[in-house]
N, C-alpha and C positions, 0 to 999 in steps of 0.2 A: 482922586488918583494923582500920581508925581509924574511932572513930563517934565524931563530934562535929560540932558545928554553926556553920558560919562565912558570914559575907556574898560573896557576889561579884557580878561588875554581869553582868547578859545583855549581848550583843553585837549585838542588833541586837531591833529590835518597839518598844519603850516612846517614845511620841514625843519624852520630850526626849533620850533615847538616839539616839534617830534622826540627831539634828545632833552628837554626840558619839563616838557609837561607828559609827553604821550608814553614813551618810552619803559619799559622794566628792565632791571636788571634779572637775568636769569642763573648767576653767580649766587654759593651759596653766602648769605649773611650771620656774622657771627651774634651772636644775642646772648646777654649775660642773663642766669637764673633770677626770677622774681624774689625767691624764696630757698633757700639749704634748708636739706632736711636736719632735725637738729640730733639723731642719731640712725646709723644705718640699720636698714627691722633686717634683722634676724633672720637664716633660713630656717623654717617649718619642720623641713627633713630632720634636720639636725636637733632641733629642741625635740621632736617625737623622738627620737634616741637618745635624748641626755635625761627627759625628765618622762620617766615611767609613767602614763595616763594623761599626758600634754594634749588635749582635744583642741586646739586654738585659741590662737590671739590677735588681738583688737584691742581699738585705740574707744572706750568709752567717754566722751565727750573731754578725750586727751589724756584719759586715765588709762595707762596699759592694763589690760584687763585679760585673763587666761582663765579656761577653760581644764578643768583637772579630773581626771576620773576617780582619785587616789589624793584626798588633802595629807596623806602624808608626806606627796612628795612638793611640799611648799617649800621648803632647803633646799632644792636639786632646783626647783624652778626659781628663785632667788639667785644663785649661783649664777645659771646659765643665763638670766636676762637683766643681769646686775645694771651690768654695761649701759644696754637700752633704755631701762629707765631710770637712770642718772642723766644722760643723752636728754631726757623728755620731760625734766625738771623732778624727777620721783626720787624717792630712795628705795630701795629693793622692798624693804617691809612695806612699801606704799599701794604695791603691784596688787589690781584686784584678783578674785579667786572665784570662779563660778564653779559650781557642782557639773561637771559634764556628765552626757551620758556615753559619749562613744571616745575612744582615743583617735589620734588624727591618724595613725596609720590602717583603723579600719576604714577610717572615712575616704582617706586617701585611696584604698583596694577599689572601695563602691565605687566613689567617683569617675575611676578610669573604666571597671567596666561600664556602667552604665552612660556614659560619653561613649561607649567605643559602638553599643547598640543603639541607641534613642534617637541619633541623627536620621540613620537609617529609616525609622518608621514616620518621618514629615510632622510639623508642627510645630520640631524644639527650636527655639531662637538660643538658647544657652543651657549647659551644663556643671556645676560650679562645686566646689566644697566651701560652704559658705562658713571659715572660721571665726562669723561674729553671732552661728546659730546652732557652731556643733551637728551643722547635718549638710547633708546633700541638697542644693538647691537648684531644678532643674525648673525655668522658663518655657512655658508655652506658648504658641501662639494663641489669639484670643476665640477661634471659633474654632483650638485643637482640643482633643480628649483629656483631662487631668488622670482620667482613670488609665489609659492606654500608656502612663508614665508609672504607676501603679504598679500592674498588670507585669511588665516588666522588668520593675524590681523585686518583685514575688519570685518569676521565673530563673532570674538569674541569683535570688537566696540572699540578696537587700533587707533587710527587717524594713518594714513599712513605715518602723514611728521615723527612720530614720533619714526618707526623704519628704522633702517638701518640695508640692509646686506651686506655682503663680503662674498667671498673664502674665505675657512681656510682650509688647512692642517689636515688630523684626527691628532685626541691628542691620542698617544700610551703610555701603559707601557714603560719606561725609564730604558729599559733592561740595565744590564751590564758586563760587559767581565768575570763576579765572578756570574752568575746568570745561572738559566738554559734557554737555549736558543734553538730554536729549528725553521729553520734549522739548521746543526751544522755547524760554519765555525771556520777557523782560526783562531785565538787569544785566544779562550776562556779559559776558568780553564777547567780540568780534574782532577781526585782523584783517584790514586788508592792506595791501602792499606792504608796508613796515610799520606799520599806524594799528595803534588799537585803540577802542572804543567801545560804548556798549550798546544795547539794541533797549530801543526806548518802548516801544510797544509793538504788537502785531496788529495784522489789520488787513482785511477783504477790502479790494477794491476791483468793484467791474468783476468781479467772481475771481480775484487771483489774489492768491497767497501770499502775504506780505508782510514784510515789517517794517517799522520806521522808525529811521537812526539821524541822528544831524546831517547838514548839509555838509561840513565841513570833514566828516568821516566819509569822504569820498575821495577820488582822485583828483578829482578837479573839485571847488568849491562852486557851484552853480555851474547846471549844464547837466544833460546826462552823457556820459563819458564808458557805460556801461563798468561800473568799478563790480570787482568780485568780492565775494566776502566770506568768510570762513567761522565757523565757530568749534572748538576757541583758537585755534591755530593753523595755521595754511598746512603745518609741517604732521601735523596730527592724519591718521587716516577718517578716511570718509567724513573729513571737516568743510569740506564744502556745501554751504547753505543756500547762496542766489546772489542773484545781478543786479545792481542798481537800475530803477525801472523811471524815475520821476523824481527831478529836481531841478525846478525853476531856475533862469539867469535873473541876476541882481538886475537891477533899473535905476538909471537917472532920471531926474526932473522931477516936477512934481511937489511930491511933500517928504522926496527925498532932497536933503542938504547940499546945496553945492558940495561940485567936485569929490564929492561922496555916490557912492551905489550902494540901494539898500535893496530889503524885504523884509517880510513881514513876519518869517519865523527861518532859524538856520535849522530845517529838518529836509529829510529826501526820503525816499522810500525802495525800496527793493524788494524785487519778484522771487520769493522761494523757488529752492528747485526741485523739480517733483520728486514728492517720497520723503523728504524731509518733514518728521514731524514736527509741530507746534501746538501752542495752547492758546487760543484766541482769547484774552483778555486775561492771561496768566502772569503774574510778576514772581517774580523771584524773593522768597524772605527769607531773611536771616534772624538772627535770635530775638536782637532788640535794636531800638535807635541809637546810634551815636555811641556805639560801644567798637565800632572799627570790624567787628566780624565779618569775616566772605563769606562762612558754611553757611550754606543752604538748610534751613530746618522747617520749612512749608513754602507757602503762596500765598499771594493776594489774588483778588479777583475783581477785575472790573465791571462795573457793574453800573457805571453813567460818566457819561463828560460832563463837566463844570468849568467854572471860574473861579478864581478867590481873590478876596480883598484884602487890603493893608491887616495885619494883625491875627489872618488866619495862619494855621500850623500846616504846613506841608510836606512832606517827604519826596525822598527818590530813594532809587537803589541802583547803584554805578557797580564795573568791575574794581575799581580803586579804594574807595573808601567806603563801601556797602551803603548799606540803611543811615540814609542822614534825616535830620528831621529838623527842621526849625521855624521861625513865621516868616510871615511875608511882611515884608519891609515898603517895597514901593511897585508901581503898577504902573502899565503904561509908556515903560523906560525908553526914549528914544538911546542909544545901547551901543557907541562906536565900539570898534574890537579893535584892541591895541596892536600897531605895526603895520595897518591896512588900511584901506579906501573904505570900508564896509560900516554902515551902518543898521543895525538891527532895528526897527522901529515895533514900539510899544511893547517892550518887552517885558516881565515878573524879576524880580529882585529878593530873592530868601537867604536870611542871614542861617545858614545851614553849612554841615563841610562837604568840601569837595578838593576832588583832586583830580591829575591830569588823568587820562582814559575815561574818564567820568561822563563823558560827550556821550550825548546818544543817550543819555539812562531817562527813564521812564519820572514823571513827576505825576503824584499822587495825591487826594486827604484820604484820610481815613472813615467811614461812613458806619463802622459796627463788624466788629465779628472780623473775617479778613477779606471784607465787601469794600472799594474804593473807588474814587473819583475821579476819574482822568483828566489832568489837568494841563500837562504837554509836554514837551521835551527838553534835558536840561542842554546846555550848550558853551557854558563857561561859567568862568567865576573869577574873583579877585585873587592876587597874589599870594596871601594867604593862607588861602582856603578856607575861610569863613564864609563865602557868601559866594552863591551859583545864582545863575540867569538861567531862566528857559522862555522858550516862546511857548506862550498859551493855545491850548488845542484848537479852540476857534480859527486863529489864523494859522494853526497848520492845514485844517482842512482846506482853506481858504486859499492856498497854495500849490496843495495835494490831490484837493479835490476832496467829494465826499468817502468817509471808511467807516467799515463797521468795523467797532475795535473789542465789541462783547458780543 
């Protein structure tokens, strides 16, 4: 293990950190396109009335590709989609030509009514004219009837070759780690006073409802001061979560450093307020590591505390810069925090990203499947943000007292 003692900034509590590290803008930001589309597509409507049997178009692995019920009208549909594939590197005689069986204006009649009935009988997740299959393509849920999608396109005079169903997945809200969310689990934003943060884990203590966030995402930085905390925002309704319940004062003497005050992990804990759901050992995932994502697209699941050593791969997942993921560098860090008295003793070092609000987020490994290791809480990082500290879970409890966290 490395014991030495190095600065790094908190990520969130110190007021002028607050406008530097903690702080968002909630002004919109202007953002230039990744990508120009390299011709505008066409409306549908319009090409179904310029080219007599036009059943749809699509892009074949980039080759404009249309759907004809009538190959005599390849000159009318040439004409009408000259433009677009020129736009898409083609030349008009290049455009592919499928035999359709339906024109897009019958498809178009089906699809509306059968949208305007299907909803109504429970199961459909979507209704579509899918113009890359020539047919009506209507989504089910997975333990809904295919036949009771059938059945009513019979009744309302649908030719049957002409729809298709499938399974689908419901289509959700596209929550995000910065939104309100409810169950509550780990990763998400927290606010209290003008300071956000995020909630590093949940966790029973003495039979109460809790979670535990940095010490430093409090009012006072050691001490309990009873701080409120809201998810994700004070100004949201019914966004209030609980009260700061337990967090140690710093200490001199000792095998803390002169005219330094230290401890042994910057975490604190707060009492839910009843009625507030959570998910005891629940983290918050997003798509993948290190890709910057906030949306929400499953969970992790705690499933043991541990330790790690130099060279092990770690994660978190913060409100600022989501799913980070990277090794562990040094162990053991005696840990001063830049601008203070305060020194962190024997703290974890991961060369990983992070950013300001990122305090408080949940430190993780990976163990199988989306089964994980509770490892502790993250609590700053370098200037950067290449590389967060957290206090390892052992001396949070050690601080906290005992919690069950799964």
């Amino acid at each position: 293990m490395s014991r030495h003692s190095i600065a790094v900034r908190l990520l969130c509590g110190a007021a002028f950190l607050a406008v530097v590290a903690c702080s968002e803008s909630t002004s919109p930001t202007s953002r230039q396109p990744v990508a120009v589309l390299q011709a505008q597509a066409p409306d549908l409507s319009t090409l179904a009335r310029d080219v007599p049997g036009f059943g749809g178009l699509f892009l074949d692995h980039g080759v404009p590709t249309v759907y004809l019920t009538d190959p005599l009208q390849r000159g009318p549909l040439e004409h009408a989609l000259g433009a677009f594939a020129r736009g898409r590197g083609f030349a008009p005689s290049q455009i592919h030509v499928l035999a359709g069986r339906y024109a897009y204006g019958d498809l178009d009649h089906w699809f509306q009514q059968v949208s305007k009935e299907a909803f109504a009988q429970g199961g459909i997740v979507f209704v579509d004219l899918d113009e890359a299959a020539n047919r009506v393509l209507v989504g089910v849920e997975r333990a809904a009837s295919h036949a009771n999608v059938r059945s009513l396109a019979a009744r309302l005079g649908v030719p049957a070759e002409a729809i298709v169903t499938r399974d689908a997945d419901p289509i959700q809200y596209a929550a995000t780690l910065q939104d309100q969310v409810r169950p509550v689990v780990a990763g998400l934003q927290i606010n209290f006073g003008n300071f956000l943060c995020s909630i590093g884990f949940n966790a029973m203590s003495g039979g109460q409802n809790s979670f535990v966030t940095a010490s430093h995402c409090t009012n006072r930085q050691g001490g309990v001061e009873g701080t409120l905390y809201y998810q994700s925002l004070s100004s949201q309704p019914n966004s209030f979560i609980g009260t700061e319940v337990a967090d140690p004062v710093y200490f001199r003497g000792g095998v803390c450093p002169k005219h330094r005050v230290c401890r042994y992990s910057d975490a604190s804990r707060a009492a839910y307020a009843a009625g507030v759901p959570f998910t005891l050992g629940g983290i918050a995932q997003t798509s993948a590591p290190n890709n910057g994502s906030l949306t929400i697209t499953g969970s992790f699941a705690v499933t043991t505390e541990g330790s790690a050593v130099v060279g092990d791969v770690v994660n978190k997942v913060g409100r600022t810069t989501g799913w980070t993921q990277g090794a562990v560098t040094n162990t053991c860090v005696n840990t001063g925090v830049s601008g203070t008295k305060i020194v962190q003793l024997c703290q974890t070092f991961v060369s990983a990203g992070v950013g300001g609000g990122d305090s408080g987020s949940d430190v993780f490994g990976l163990t199988g499947g989306s089964s994980v290791r509770l490892l502790g809480v993250l609590w700053g990082g370098n200037s950067g943000g290449t590389q967060f500290v957290y206090s390892p879970i052992t001396q949070v409890e050690q601080e906290l007292g005992p919690l069950t966290t799964f």
